[in-house]
C-alpha positions in Angstrom: 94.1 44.9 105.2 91.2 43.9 102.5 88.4 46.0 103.1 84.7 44.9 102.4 81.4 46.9 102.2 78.0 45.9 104.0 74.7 47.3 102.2 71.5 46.2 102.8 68.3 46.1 100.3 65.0 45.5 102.7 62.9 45.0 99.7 60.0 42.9 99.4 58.6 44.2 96.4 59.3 41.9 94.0 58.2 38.6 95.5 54.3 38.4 97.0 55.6 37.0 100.5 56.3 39.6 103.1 59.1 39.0 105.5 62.0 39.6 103.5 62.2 43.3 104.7 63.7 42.1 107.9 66.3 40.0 105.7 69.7 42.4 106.5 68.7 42.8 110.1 69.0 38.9 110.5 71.8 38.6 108.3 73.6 41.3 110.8 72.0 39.6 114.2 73.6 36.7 112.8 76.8 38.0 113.4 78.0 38.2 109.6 80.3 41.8 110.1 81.4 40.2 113.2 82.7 37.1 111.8 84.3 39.0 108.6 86.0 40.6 110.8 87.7 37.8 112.3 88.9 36.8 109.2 90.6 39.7 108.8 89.2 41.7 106.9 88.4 45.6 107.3 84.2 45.5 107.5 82.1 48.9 107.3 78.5 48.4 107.7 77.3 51.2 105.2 73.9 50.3 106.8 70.5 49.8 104.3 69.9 51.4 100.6 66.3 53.3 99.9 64.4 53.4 96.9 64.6 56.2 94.2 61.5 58.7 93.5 59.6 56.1 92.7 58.3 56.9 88.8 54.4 56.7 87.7 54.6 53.8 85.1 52.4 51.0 84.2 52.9 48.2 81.7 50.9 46.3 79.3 51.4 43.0 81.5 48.7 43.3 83.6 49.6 40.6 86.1 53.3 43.2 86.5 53.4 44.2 90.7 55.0 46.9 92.0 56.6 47.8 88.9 57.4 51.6 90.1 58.9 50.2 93.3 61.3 47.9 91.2 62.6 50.9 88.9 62.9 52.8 92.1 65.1 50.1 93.9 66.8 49.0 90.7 67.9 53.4 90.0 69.2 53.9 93.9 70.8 49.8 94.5 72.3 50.1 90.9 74.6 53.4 92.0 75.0 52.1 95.7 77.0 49.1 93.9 78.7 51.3 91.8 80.1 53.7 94.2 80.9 50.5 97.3 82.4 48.6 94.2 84.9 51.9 93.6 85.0 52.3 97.3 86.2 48.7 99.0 87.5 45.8 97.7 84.8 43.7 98.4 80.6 44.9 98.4 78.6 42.5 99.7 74.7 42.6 99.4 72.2 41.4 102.2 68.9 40.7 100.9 66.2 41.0 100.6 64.2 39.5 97.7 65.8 39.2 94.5 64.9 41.5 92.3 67.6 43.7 94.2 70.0 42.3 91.7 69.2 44.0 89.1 70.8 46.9 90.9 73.3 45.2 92.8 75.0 43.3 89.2 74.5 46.2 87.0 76.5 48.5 89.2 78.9 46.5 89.4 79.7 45.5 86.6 79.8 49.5 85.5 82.8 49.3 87.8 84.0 46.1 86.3 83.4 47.7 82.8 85.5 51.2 84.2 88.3 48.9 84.6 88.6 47.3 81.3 87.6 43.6 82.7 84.7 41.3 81.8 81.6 40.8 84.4 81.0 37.0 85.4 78.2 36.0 87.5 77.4 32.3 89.4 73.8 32.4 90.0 73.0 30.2 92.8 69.5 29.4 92.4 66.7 27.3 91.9 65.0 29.7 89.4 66.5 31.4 86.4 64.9 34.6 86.7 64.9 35.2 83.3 61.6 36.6 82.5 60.7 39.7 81.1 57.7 42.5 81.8 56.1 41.2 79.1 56.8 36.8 79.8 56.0 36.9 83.6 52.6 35.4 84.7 53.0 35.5 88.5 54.1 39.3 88.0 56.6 38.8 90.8 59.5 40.7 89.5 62.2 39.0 91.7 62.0 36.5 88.5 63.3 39.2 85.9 67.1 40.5 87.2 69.1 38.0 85.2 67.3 39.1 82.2 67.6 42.7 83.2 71.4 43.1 83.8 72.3 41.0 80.7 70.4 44.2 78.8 67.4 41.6 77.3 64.5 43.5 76.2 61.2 44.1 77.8 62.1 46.7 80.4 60.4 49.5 80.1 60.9 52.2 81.9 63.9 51.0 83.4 67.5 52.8 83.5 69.3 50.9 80.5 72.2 49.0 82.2 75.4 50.8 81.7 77.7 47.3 81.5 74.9 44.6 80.5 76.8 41.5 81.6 77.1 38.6 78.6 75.2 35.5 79.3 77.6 33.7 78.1 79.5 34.6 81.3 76.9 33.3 83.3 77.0 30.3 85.2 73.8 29.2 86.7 73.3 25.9 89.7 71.3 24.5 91.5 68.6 25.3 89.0 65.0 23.0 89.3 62.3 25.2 88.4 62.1 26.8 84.9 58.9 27.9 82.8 58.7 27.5 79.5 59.5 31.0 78.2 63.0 30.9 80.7 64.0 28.1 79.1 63.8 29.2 75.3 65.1 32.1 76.5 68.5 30.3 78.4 69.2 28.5 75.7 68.7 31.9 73.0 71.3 34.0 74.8 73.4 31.1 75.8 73.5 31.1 79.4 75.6 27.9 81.2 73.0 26.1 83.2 74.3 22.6 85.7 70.6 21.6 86.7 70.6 19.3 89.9 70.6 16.6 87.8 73.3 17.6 86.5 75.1 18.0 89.5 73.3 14.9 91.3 75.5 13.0 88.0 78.8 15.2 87.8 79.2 16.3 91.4 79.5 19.9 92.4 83.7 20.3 91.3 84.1 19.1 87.5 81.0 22.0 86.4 82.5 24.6 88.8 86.2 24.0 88.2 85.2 24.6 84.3 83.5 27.9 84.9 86.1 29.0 87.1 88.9 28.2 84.8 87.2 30.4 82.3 86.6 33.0 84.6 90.7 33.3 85.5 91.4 32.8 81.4 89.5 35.8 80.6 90.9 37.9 83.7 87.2 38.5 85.1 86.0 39.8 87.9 83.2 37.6 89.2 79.9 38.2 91.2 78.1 35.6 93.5 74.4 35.9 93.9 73.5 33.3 96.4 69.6 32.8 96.9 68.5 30.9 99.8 66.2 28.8 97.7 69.4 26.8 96.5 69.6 24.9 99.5 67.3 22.5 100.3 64.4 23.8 102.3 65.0 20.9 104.9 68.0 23.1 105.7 67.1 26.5 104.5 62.6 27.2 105.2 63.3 31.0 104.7 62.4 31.6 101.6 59.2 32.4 100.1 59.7 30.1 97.2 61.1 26.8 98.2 61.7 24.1 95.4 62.7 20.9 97.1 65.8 18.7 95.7 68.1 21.5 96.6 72.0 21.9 97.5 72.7 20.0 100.3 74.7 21.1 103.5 77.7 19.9 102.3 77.3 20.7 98.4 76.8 24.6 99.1 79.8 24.6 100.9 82.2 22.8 98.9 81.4 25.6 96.4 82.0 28.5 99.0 85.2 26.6 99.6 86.0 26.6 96.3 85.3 30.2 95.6 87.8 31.2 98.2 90.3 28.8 96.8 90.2 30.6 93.5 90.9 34.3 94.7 88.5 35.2 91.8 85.2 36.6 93.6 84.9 40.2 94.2 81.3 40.4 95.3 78.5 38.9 96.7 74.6 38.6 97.2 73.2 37.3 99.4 69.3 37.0 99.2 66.0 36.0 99.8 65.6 35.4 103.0 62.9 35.7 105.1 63.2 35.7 108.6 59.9 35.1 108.9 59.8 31.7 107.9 62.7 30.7 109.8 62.8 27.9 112.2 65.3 28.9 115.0 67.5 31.6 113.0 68.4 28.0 111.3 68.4 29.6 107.5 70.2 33.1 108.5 72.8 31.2 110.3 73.8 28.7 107.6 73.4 31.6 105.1 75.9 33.5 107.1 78.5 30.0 107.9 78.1 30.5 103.9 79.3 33.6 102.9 82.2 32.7 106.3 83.5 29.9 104.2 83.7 31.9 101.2 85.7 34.3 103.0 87.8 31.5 103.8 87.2 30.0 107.1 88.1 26.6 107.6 86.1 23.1 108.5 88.1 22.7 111.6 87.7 26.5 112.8 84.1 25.6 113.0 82.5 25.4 116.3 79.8 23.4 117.4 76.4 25.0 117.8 73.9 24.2 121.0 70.3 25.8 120.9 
C-alpha cells in the first residue's frame, strides 16, 4: 500500500490577513485523511510543523514583515519536507499562507536532488510570488517562495537552498496578478507562465499536457502547490488575496484529473486558506474534493452534498 504524510504549517506570517493559522485544522475537519484513506492509501497525520529559533535580523526593505518568523518557518518546514519526503511516498502540506513553500519545495527537492532526479513544480496561482527582500512593497513575504527555492538573490539571512529548483522546470497557471518587477523577473529566469488568457484561449489540456510531457521526458519528480486564490473567489472566498477571473469548478479539476492520470506527482501543497473567510466550509471542502481527485477519485464516486 502507498503511504502518504500529513504536515501542517499554521502560519500566518507572511500574508497581513489573519485566519490562515486555523487552515490545517479545516483542511483535517474536512475529512481530507479520511477520504485519502478510502482511496487506499496508507495516511499518517504527522500533526503541525513549529518554527525554528527564530533569528534577530532586519533588512534594508523597510516595508519587509515578520522577516525573522519567515527564516524561522522556512529552517524547521524546509527539514520537515526533507525527512516526510525520505519517509512516505507521498508528503502533502496543509496550509497555511504561502510563504510556507519556501520550506515545503526546498526540502523536497533536497530529496529529489538525493536521488539523482530533477525537481518540477506546477504553481497553481494567481500571483507569481517572485519577489525578492529587496522588490516587495507590500512586505508580505508569502509573495517571495518561488524566488526563494529557485536560489534567486535577495535573501538574506536565509538557509541557502540545498537543491534550488530551475525555473525552467516551473510551470505556473492561473496567473492574473503580476507587478512589474515579477514580471521582468519571469521572463529573466525563464519561468513557463499560461495566464488565464491563456488558458481562457487554449483550454486547460494542450498547456498542461506540454508541461507534463516534459516532466515524464526528463524522469522528474514533480511538486503541486495549489493556492486557493486560483479558483475563482465565487467558489473559493477563503483567501486573503482574491483576484477574480479565476479557475473555474470544472477547470481546477480537469487538472487534478489529469495529474492523477500521469502517475507523475509526488507531492502537494495545499495553501492559503483561511477559514475565516469562508462561507459554509464552501472553500475547505472544494479544496479538499481537490486534492480527492488528484488522488484519483472519480466523477461518478462523487456524492451529492446537502447543507
Amino acid at each position: 500500500m502507498k503511504t502518504c504524510q500529513i504536515l501542517g504549517v499554521p502560519t500566518q506570517s507572511g500574508t497581513s490577513e489573519r485566519g490562515c493559522i486555523m487552515g490545517p485544522t479545516a483542511f483535517r475537519i474536512a475529512g481530507l485523511p479520511e477520504i485519502l484513506q478510502e482511496l487506499g492509501w496508507q495516511v499518517e497525520d504527522v500533526g503541525d510543523a513549529v518554527p525554528a529559533a527564530m533569528p534577530d535580523v532586519s533588512h534594508s526593505n523597510p516595508a519587509v514583515r515578520n522577516l525573522d518568523a519567515i527564516i524561522a518557518w522556512t529552517k524547521s518546514v524546509g527539514e520537515r519536507a526533507y525527512e516526510m519526503a525520505k519517509a512516505c511516498d507521498f508528503p502533502i502540506f496543509l496550509g497555511g499562507d504561502h510563504s510556507m513553500s519556501a520550506g515545503t519545495v526546498s526540502g523536497i527537492a533536497r530529496h529529489t536532488q538525493d536521488l539523482g532526479q530533477p525537481q518540477f513544480v506546477l504553481w497553481l496561482d494567481a500571483h507569481t510570488d517572485l519577489h525578492t527582500l529587496h522588490t516587495t512593497t507590500s512586505g508580505n513575504l508569502h509573495g517571495t517562495p518561488v524566488a526563494y527555492f529557485t536560489g534567486q538573490s535577495g535573501f538574506e539571512g536565509f538557509p541557502p537552498p540545498a537543491a534550488p529548483v530551475d525555473p525552467r522546470n516551473m510551470c505556473m497557471m492561473g496567473i492574473r496578478s503580476v507587478d512589474q518587477a515579477e514580471k521582468r523577473h519571469v521572463a529573466e529566469i525563464g519561468i513557463t507562465v499560461f495566464d488565464m488568457r491563456a488558458i481562457d484561449e487554449q483550454g486547460i489540456v494542450g498547456p498542461l499536457t506540454s508541461f507534463l510531457d516534459r516532466v515524464r521526458a526528463a524522469n522528474g519528480r514533480l511538486h503541486v502547490s495549489l493556492d486557493v486564490d486560483f479558483l475563482d473567489p465565487d467558489i473559493a472566498p477563503a483567501v486573503g488575496t482574491t483576484v477574480n477571473g479565476g479557475a473555474t469548478f470544472r477547470e481546477a479539476h480537469l487538472i487534478m484529473e489529469m495529474l492523477h492520470d500521469s502517475g507523475l506527482v509526488t507531492s502537494l501543497d495545499l495553501a492559503e486558506l483561511n477559514p475565516f473567510l469562508d462561507v459554509r466550509a464552501k472553500t475547505a471542502l472544494l479544496m479538499t474534493d481537490l486534492a480527492a481527485s488528484l488522488f484519483g477519485r472519480r466523477v461518478l464516486e462523487r456524492k451529492t452534498r446537502t447543507y
